[in-house]
C-alpha positions in Angstrom: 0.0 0.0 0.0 1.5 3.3 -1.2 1.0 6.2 1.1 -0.6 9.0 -0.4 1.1 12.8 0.3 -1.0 15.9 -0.5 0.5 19.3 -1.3 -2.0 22.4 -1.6 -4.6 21.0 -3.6 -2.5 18.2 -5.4 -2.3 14.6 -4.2 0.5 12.4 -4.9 -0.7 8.7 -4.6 -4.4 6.9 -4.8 -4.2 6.6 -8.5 -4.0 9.8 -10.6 -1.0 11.1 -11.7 0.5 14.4 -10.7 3.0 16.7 -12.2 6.0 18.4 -11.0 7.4 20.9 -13.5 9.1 24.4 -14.4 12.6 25.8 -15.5 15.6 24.0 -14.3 17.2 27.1 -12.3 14.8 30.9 -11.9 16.0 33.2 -14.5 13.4 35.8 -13.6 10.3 36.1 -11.9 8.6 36.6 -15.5 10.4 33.2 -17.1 8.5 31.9 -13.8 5.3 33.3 -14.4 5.0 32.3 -17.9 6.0 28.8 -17.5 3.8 28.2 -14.6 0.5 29.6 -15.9 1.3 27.2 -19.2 2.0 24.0 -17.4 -0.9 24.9 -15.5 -3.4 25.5 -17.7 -2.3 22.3 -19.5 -2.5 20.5 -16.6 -6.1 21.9 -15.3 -7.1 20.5 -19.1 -6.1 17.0 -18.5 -7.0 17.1 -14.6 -3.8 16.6 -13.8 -2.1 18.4 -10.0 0.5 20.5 -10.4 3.3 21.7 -8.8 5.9 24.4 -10.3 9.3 23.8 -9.8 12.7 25.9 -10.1 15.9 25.9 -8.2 16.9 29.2 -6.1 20.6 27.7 -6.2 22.1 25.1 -8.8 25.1 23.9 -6.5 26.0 21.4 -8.7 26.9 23.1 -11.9 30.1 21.6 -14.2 31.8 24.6 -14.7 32.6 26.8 -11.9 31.7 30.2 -13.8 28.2 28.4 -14.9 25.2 30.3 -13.9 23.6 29.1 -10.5 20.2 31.0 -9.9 19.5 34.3 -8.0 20.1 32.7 -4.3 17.6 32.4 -1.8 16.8 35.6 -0.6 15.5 36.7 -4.7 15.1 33.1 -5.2 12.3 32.5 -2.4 11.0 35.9 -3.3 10.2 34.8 -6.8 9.1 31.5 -6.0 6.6 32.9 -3.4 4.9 35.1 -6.3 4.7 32.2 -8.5 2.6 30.3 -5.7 0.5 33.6 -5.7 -0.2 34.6 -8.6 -0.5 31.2 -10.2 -2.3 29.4 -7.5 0.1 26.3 -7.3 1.8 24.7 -4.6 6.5 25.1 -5.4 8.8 22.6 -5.1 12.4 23.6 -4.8 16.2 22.3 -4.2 18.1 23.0 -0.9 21.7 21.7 -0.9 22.2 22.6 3.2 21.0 21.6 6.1 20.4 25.6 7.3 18.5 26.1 4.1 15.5 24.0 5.0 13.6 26.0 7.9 14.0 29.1 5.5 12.8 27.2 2.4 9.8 26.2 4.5 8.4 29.4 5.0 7.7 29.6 1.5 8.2 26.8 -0.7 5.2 23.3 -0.3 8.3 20.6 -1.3 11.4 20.5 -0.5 13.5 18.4 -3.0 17.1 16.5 -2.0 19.2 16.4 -5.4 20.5 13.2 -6.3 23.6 14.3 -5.2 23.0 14.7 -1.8 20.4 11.4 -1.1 22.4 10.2 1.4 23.3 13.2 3.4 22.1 12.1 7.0 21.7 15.9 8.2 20.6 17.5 5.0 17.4 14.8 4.9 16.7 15.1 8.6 16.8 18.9 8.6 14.0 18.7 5.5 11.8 16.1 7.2 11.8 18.2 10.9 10.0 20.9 8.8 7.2 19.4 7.9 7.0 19.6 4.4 6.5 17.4 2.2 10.2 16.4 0.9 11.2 15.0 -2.5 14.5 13.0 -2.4 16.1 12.3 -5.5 17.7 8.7 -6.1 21.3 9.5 -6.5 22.6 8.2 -10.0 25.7 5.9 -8.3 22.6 4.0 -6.1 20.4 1.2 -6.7 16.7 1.2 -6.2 17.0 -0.5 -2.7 19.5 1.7 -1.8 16.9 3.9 -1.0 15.6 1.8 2.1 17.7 4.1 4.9 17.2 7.3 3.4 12.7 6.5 4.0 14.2 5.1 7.6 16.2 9.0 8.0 12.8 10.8 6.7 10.2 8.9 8.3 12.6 8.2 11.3 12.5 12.3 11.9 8.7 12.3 11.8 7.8 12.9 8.5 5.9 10.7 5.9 5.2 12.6 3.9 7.8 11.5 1.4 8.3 11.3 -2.3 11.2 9.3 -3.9 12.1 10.5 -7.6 13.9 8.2 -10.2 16.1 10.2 -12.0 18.5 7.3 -13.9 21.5 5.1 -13.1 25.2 6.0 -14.2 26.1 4.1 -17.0 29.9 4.4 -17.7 31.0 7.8 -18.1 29.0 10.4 -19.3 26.0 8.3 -19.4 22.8 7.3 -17.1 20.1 5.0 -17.9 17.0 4.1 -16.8 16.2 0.6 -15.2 12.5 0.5 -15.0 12.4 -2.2 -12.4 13.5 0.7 -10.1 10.6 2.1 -9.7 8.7 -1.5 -8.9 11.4 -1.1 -5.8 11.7 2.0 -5.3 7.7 1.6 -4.7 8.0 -1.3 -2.4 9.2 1.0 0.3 5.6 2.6 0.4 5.9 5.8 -0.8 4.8 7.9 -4.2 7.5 7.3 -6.8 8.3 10.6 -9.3 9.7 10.1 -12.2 12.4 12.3 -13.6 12.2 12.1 -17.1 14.7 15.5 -17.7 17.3 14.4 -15.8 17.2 10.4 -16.7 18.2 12.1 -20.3 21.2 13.8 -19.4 24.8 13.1 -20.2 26.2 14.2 -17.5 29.3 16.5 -17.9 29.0 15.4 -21.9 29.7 18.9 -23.3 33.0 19.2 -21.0 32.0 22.5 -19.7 28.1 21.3 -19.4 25.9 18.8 -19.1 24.4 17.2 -22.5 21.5 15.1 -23.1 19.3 13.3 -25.4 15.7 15.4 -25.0 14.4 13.6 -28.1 14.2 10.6 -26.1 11.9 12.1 -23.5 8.3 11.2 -25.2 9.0 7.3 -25.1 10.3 7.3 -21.4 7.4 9.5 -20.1 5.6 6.5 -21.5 7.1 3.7 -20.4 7.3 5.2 -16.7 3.6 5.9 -16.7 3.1 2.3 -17.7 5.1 0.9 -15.4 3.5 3.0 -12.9 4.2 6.1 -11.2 2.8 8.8 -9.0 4.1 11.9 -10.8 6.1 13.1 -13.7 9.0 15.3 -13.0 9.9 17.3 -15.9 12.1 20.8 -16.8 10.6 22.6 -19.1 11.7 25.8 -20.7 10.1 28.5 -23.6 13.8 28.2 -25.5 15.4 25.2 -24.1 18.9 26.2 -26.4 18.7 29.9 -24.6 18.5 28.7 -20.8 20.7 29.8 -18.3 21.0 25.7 -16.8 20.5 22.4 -18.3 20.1 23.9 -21.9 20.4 20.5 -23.7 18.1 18.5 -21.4 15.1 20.6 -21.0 11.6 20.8 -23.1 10.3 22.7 -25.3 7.2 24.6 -23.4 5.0 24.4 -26.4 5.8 20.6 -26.1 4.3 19.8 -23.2 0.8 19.4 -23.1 1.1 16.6 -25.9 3.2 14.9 -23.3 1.7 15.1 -20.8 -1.5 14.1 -22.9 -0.3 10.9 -24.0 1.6 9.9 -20.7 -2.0 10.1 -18.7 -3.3 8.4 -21.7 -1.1 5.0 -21.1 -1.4 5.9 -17.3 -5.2 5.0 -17.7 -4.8 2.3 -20.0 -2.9 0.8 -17.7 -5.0 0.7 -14.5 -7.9 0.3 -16.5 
């Protein structure tokens, strides 16, 4: 039995899919806006929950002179108009522990990069606020790997978890997606996410940057949602070529309600 976690007006678990989505790092408050009113409306079409997403901080960047995000005083700022003006819950990264009380005054989700999955006091600082938190199954662990961080998480006194495939390292400069995973990684009882960005990216494959093979994004968002998930994860971006983070892995905007569209199609052929 798979626990079910609401955020806002969104609920993650029970049967309908949800969607987590927005621009890999906030460019602007109007980037923002207009991504989160598009996702949203195509969303609302489909009946689908939404959640905007977008990272304050990208801490994690190849290059050291690549662009991170406005930090978290702007960052928080912007990310608190989006959840006004848009009327949607926000998701968004933290890479320290003393991040997470701060986060929690504004942001619905807080999200552990893959990165950082098995960073004892980052998780337990993100479950003791009571948000909902997102961890991120690091690319160098299996599936069951995940087992102690849910004990760290739900050890704190928090359950309301999500665990996010986000693919597997596959030699260098490579990841791949094992879709037994998320079987597993939904043994453990909680709503699975899948990351269907981020599974596509080669990581550190442009030297300076991060590649990634986007055109593939269609079939996995597919195969995940008939294997059976909670919730797609996906970047998303108006000129994916122009953005200031993950340029070669994130969608096309105008892309994305035919994705989403034929994901929730197989998602209820499936448990039909």
């Amino acid at each position: 039995m798979v626990e079910r976690v609401t955020v806002g007006p969104v609920t993650i678990g029970g049967g309908r899919l949800a969607v987590i989505a927005g621009p890999c790092v906030i460019e602007s408050l109007e980037l923002c806006l207009g991504v989160a009113r598009a996702v949203k409306a195509a969303c609302d079409a489909l009946e689908l929950g939404y959640i905007f997403k977008a990272s304050f901080d990208k801490a994690n960047r190849t290059a050291r002179d690549a662009y991170r995000g406005p930090g978290l005083k702007q960052g928080l700022e912007i990310l608190a108009a989006v959840k006004r003006e848009v009327d949607v819950p926000v998701l968004t990264d933290i890479h320290e522990a003393w991040q997470a009380e701060r986060a929690a005054e504004v942001v619905d989700v807080l999200q552990i990069p893959a990165f950082l999955a098995r960073q004892t006091d980052l998780l337990l600082a993100a479950a003791r606020t009571g948000r909902a938190v997102n961890v991120k199954k690091a690319q160098f662990m299996a599936p069951w790997d995940m087992g102690p961080v849910v004990e760290k998480v739900t050890g704190a006194g928090n359950r309301r978890l999500l665990l996010t495939e986000r693919g597997t390292c596959f030699g260098y400069n490579n990841l791949v997606v094992d879709f037994r995973g998320l079987v597993v990684l939904r043994s453990q009882g909680f709503p699975v996410v899948y990351d269907a960005t981020h599974s596509l990216q080669l990581p550190g494959g442009l030297g300076t940057a991060s590649g990634a093979n986007r055109e593939y994004a269609p079939h996995l968002l597919r195969a995940a949602a008939a294997v059976g998930v909670d919730a797609l994860f996906l970047e998303t971006h108006p000129d994916p070529d122009r953005a200031l983070s993950d340029a070669a892995a994130q969608l096309p905007l105008k892309d994305v309600p035919a994705l989403l569209q034929s994901a929730k199609a197989v998602h209820e052929a499936v448990r039909s």
